[in-house]
KETI-993385 format. One record per residue (C-alpha): residue number from 0; residue in one letter; chain; z, y, x. Coordinates in steps of 0.2 Angstrom, whole numbers, plus 5000, padded with zeros to 4 digits. Layout:
N
<site pos="NUM" code="a" unit="A" zz="Z" yy="Y" xx="X"/>
...
***
This chain:
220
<site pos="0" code="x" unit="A" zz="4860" yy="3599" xx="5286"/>
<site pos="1" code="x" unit="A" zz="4856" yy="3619" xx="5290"/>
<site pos="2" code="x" unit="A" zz="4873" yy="3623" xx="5284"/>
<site pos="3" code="x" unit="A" zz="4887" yy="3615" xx="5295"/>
<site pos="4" code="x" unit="A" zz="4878" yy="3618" xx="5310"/>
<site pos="5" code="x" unit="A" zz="4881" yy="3631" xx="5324"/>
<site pos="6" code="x" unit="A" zz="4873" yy="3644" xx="5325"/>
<site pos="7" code="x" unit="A" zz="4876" yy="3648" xx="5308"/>
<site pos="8" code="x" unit="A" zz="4856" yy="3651" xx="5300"/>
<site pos="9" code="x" unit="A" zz="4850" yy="3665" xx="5291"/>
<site pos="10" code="x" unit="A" zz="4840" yy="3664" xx="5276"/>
<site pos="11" code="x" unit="A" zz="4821" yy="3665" xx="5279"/>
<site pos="12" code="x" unit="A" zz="4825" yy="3662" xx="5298"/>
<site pos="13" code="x" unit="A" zz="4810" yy="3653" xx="5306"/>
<site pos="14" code="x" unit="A" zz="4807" yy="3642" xx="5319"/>
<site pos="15" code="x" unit="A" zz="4810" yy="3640" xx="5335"/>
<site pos="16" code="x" unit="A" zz="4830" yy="3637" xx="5332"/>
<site pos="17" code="x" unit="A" zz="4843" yy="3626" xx="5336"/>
<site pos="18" code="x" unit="A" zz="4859" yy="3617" xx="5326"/>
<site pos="19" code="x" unit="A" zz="4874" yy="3609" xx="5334"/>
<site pos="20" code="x" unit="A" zz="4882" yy="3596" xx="5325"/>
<site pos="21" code="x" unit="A" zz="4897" yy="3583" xx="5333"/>
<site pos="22" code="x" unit="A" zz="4891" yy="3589" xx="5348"/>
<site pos="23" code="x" unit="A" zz="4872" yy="3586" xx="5347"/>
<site pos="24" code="x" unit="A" zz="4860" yy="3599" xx="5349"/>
<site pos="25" code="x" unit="A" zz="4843" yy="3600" xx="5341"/>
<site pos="26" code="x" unit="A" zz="4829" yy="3611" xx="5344"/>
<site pos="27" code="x" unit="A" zz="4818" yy="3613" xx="5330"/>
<site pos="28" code="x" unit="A" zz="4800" yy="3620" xx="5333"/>
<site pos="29" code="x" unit="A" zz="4781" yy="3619" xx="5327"/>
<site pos="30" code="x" unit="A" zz="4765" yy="3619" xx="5329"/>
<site pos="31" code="x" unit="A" zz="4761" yy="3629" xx="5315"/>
<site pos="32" code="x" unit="A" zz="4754" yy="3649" xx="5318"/>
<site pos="33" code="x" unit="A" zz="4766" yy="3653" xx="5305"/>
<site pos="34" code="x" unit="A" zz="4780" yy="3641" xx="5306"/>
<site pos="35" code="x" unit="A" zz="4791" yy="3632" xx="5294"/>
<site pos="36" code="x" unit="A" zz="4809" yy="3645" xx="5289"/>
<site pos="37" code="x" unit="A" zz="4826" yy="3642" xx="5283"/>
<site pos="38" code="x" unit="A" zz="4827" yy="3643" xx="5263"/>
<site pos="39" code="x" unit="A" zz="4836" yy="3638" xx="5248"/>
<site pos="40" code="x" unit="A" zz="4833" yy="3633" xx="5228"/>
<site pos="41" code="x" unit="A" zz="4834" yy="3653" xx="5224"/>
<site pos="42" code="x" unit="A" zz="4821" yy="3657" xx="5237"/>
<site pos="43" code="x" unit="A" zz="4808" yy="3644" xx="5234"/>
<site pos="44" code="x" unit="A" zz="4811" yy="3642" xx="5217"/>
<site pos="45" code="x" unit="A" zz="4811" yy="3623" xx="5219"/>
<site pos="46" code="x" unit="A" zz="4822" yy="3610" xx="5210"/>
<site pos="47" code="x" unit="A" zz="4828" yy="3597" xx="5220"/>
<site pos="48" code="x" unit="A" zz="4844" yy="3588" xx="5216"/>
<site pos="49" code="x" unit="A" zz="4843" yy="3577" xx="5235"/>
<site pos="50" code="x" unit="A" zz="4842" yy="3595" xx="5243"/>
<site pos="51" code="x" unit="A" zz="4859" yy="3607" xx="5243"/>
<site pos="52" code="x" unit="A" zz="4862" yy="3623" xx="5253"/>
<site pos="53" code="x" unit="A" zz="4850" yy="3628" xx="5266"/>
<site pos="54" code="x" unit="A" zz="4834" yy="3617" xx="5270"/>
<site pos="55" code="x" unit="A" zz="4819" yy="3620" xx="5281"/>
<site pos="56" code="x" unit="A" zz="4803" yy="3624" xx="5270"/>
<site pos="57" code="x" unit="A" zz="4784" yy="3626" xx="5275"/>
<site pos="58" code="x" unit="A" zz="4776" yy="3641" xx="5278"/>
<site pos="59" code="x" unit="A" zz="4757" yy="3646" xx="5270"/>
<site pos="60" code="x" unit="A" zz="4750" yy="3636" xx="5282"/>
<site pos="61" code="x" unit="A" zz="4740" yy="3619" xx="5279"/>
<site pos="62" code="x" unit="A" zz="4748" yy="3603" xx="5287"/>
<site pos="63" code="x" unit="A" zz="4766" yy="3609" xx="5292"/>
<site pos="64" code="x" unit="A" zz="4772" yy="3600" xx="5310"/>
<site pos="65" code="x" unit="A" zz="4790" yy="3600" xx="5313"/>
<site pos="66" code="x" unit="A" zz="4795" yy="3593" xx="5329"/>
<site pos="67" code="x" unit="A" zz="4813" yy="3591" xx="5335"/>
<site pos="68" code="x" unit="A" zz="4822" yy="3589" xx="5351"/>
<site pos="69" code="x" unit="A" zz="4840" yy="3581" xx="5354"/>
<site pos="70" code="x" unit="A" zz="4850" yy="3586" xx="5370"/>
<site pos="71" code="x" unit="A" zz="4854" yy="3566" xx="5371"/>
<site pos="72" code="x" unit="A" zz="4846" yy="3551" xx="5370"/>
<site pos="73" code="x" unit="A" zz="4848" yy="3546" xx="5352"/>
<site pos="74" code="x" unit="A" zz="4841" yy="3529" xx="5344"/>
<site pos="75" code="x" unit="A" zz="4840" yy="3530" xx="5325"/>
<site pos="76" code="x" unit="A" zz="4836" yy="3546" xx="5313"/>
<site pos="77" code="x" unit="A" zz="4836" yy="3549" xx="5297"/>
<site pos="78" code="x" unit="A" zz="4832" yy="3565" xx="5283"/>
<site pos="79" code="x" unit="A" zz="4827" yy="3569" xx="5268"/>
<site pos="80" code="x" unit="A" zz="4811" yy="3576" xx="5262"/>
<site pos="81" code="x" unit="A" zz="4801" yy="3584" xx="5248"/>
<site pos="82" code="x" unit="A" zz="4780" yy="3584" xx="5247"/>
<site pos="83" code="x" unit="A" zz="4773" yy="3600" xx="5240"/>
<site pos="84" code="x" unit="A" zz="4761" yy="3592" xx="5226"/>
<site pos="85" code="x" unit="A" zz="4761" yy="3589" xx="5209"/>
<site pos="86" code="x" unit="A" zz="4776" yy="3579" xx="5201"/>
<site pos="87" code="x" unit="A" zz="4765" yy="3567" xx="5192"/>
<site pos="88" code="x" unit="A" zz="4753" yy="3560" xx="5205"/>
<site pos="89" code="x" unit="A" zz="4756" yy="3541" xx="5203"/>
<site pos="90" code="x" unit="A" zz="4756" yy="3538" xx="5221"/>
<site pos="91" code="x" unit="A" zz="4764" yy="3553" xx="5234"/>
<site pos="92" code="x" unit="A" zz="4757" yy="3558" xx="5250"/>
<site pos="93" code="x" unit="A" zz="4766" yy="3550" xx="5264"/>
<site pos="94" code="x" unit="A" zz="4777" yy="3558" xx="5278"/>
<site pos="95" code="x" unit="A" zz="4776" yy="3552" xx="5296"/>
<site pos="96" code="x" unit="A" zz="4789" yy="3553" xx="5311"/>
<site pos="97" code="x" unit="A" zz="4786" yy="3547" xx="5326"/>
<site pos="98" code="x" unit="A" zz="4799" yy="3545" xx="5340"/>
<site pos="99" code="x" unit="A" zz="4794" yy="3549" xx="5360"/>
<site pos="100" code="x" unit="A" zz="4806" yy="3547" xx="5373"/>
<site pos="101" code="x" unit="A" zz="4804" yy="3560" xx="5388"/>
<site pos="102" code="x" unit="A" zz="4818" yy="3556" xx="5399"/>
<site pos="103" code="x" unit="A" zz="4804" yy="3550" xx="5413"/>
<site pos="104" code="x" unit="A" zz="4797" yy="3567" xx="5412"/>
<site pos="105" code="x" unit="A" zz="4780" yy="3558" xx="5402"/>
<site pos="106" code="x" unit="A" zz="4781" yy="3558" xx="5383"/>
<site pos="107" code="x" unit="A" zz="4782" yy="3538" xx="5380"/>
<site pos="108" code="x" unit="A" zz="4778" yy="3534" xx="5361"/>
<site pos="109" code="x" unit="A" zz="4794" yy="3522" xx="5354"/>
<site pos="110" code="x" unit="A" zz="4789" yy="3522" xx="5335"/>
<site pos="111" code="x" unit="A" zz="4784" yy="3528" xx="5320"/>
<site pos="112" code="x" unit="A" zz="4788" yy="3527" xx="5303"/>
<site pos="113" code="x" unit="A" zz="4781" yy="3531" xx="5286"/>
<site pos="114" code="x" unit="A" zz="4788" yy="3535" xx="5270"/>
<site pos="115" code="x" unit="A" zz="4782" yy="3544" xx="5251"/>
<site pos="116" code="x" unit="A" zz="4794" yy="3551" xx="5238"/>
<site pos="117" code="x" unit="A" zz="4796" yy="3547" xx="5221"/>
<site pos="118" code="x" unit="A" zz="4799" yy="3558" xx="5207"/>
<site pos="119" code="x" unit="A" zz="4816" yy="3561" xx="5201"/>
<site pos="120" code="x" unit="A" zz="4820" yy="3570" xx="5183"/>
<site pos="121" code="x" unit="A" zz="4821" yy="3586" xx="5182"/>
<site pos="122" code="x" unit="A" zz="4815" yy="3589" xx="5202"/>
<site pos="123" code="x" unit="A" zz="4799" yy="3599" xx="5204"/>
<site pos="124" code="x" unit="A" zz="4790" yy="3590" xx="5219"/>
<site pos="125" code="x" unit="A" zz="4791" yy="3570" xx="5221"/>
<site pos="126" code="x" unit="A" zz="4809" yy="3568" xx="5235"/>
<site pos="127" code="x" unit="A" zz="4812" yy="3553" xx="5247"/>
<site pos="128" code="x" unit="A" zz="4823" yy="3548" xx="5262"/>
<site pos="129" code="x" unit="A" zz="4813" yy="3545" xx="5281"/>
<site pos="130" code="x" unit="A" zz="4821" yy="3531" xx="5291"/>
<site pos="131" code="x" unit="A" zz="4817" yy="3526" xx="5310"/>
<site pos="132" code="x" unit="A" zz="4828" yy="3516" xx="5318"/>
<site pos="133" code="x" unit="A" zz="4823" yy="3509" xx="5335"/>
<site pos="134" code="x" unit="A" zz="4833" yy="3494" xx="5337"/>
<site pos="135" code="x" unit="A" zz="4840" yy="3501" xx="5354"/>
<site pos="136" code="x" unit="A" zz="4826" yy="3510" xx="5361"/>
<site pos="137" code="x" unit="A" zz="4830" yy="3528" xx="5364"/>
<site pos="138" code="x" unit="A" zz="4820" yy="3543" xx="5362"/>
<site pos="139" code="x" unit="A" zz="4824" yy="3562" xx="5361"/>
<site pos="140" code="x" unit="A" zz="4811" yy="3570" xx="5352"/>
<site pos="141" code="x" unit="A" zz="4803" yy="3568" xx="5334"/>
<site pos="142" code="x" unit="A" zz="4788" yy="3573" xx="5326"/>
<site pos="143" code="x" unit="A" zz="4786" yy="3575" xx="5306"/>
<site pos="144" code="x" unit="A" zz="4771" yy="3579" xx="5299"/>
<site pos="145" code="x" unit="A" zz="4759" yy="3571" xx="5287"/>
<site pos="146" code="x" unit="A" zz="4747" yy="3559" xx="5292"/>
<site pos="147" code="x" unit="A" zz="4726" yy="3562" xx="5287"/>
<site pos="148" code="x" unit="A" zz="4723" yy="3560" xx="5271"/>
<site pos="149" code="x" unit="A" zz="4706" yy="3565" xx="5259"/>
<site pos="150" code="x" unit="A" zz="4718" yy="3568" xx="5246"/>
<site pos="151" code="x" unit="A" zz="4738" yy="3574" xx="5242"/>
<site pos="152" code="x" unit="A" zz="4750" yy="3585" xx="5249"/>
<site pos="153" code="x" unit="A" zz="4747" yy="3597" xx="5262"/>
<site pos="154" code="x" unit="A" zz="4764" yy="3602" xx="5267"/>
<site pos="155" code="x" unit="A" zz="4783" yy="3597" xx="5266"/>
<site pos="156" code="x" unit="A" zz="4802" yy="3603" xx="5264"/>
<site pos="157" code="x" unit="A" zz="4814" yy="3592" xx="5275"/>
<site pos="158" code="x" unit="A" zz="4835" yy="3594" xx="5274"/>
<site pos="159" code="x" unit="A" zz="4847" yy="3584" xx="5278"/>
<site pos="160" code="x" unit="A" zz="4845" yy="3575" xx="5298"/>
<site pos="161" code="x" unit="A" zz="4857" yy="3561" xx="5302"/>
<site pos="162" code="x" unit="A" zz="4855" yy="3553" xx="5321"/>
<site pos="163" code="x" unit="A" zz="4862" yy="3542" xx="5329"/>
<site pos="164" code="x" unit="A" zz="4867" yy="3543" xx="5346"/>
<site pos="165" code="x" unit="A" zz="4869" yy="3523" xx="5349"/>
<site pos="166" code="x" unit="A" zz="4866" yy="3513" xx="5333"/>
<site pos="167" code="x" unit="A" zz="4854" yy="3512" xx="5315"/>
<site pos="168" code="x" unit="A" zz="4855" yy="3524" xx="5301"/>
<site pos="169" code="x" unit="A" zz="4860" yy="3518" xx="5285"/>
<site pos="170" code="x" unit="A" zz="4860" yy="3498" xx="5290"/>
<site pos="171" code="x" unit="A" zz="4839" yy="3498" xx="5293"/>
<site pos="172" code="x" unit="A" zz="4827" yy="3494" xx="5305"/>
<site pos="173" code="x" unit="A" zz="4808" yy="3497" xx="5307"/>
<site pos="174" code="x" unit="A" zz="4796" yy="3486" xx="5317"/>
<site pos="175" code="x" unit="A" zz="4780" yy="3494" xx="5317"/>
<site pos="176" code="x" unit="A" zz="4764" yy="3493" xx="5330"/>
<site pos="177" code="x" unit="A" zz="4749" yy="3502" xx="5330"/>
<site pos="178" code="x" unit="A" zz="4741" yy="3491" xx="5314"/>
<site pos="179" code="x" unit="A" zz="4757" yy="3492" xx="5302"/>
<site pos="180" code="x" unit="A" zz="4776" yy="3496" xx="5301"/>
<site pos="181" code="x" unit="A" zz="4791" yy="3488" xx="5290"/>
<site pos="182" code="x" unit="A" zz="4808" yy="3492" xx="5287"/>
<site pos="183" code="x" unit="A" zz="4820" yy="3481" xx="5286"/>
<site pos="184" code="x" unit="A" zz="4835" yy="3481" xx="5277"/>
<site pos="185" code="x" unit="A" zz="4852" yy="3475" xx="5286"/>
<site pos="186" code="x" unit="A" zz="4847" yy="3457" xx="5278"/>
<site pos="187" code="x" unit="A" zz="4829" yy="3456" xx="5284"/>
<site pos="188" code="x" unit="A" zz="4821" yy="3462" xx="5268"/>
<site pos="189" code="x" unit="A" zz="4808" yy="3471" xx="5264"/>
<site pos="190" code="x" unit="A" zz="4798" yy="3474" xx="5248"/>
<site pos="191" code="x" unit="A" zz="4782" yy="3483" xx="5254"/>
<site pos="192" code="x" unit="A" zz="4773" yy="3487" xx="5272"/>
<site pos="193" code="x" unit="A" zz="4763" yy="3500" xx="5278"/>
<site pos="194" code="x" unit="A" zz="4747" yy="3504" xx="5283"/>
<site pos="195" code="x" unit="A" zz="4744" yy="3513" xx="5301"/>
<site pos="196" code="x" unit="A" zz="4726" yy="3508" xx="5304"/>
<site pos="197" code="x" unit="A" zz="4714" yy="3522" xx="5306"/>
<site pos="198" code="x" unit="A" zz="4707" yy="3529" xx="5289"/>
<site pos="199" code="x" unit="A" zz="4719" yy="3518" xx="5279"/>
<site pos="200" code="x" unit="A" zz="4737" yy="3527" xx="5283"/>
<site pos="201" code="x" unit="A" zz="4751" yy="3524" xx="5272"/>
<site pos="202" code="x" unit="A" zz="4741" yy="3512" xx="5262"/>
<site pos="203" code="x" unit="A" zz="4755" yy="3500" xx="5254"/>
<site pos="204" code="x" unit="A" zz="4754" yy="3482" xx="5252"/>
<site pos="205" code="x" unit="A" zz="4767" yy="3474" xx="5241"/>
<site pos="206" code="x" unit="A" zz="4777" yy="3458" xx="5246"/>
<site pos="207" code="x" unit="A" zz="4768" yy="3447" xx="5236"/>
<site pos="208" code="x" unit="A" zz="4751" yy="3451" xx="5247"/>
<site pos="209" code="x" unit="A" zz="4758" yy="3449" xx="5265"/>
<site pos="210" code="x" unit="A" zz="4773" yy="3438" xx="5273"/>
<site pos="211" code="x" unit="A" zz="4783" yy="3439" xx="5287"/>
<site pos="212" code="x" unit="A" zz="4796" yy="3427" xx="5294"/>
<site pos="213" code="x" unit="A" zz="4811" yy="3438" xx="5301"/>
<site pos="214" code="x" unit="A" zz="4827" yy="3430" xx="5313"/>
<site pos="215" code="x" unit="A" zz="4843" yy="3436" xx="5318"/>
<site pos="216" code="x" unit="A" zz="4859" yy="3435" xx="5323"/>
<site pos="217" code="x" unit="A" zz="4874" yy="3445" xx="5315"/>
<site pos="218" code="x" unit="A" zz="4882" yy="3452" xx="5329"/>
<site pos="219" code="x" unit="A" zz="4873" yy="3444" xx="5341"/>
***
């Protein structure tokens, strides 16, 4: 989170900053001309029970970025996020990370994951959780940002980043290519997979219209 990590953050600090947390470092920074800052639920004037303390928050600016680098090779991630849009849409704009890894000195492409929040009582923007694991890969920089869209949210609050220096997140896995991505729970399940075709991004089809056959070992 942006409370526990070192240095201590002000209020309305803006990017580029760093956090130190169990000995990783992150660099946060963005593409945006007026980049994301460092608020809170008094600031924003937002209500959002998965959110606590400090929390990065998006600037004026249309289609927030926020990219992050890790000091170490890490191979899973994981955060919390809110979409600024109305609470009431009956589907939520999507949020993308994708992972590079730029150890070689090129920026190698390792994944990407897709995610959209739902709406929980009492919150003022629709809230979800953004999982990428990379089933051993690793990478050491992310990019979070919302994927083209004709309609929906424009920008994003994100709080709460887990990583993992050598193992998943929360017992997931994604698979993804450049057509689709699914994650997987620690029993091979999934309920629904994503689009990542051009033009049809974060397009969700159900279980019931696709199947897949999934094999593993436990401990293996």
């Amino acid at each position: 989170d942006f409370d526990t990590g070192t240095p201590v953050l002000a209020l309305h600090q803006s990017v580029p900053l760093t956090q130190t947390v169990a000995g990783i470092t992150a660099s946060f920074s963005s593409t945006n001309a007026n980049p994301p800052t460092v608020e809170n639920a008094a600031s924003t004037g937002q209500a959002l029970a998965s959110f606590s303390g400090k929390y990065l928050a998006p600037s004026n600016d249309v289609g927030t970025v926020v990219e992050i680098s890790f000091d170490q090779p890490v191979s899973g991630v994981e955060l919390k996020f809110a979409t600024m849009e109305p609470a009431n849409f009956a589907v939520t704009s999507d949020v993308q990370l994708t992972a590079f890894d730029t150890s070689s000195g090129t920026e190698v492409s390792v994944g990407t994951a897709i995610a959209h929040g739902t709406v929980v009582a009492g919150d003022s923007l629709p809230s979800g959780t953004l999982t990428f694991n990379s089933a051993g890969q690793t990478f050491d920089r992310v990019r979070i940002q919302l994927p083209a869209q004709p309609l929906g949210a424009t920008k994003f609050f994100i709080d709460d980043i887990t990583v993992s220096p050598g193992g998943s997140t929360g017992g997931t896995m994604t698979l993804a290519n450049p057509n689709w991505n699914i994650t997987l729970t620690d029993a091979g399940y999934s309920d629904f997979l994503l689009d990542n075709t051009p033009g049809f991004e974060g397009r969700e089809y159900l279980s019931c219209e696709w199947g897949a056959a999934v094999g593993y070992v436990r401990n293996g």
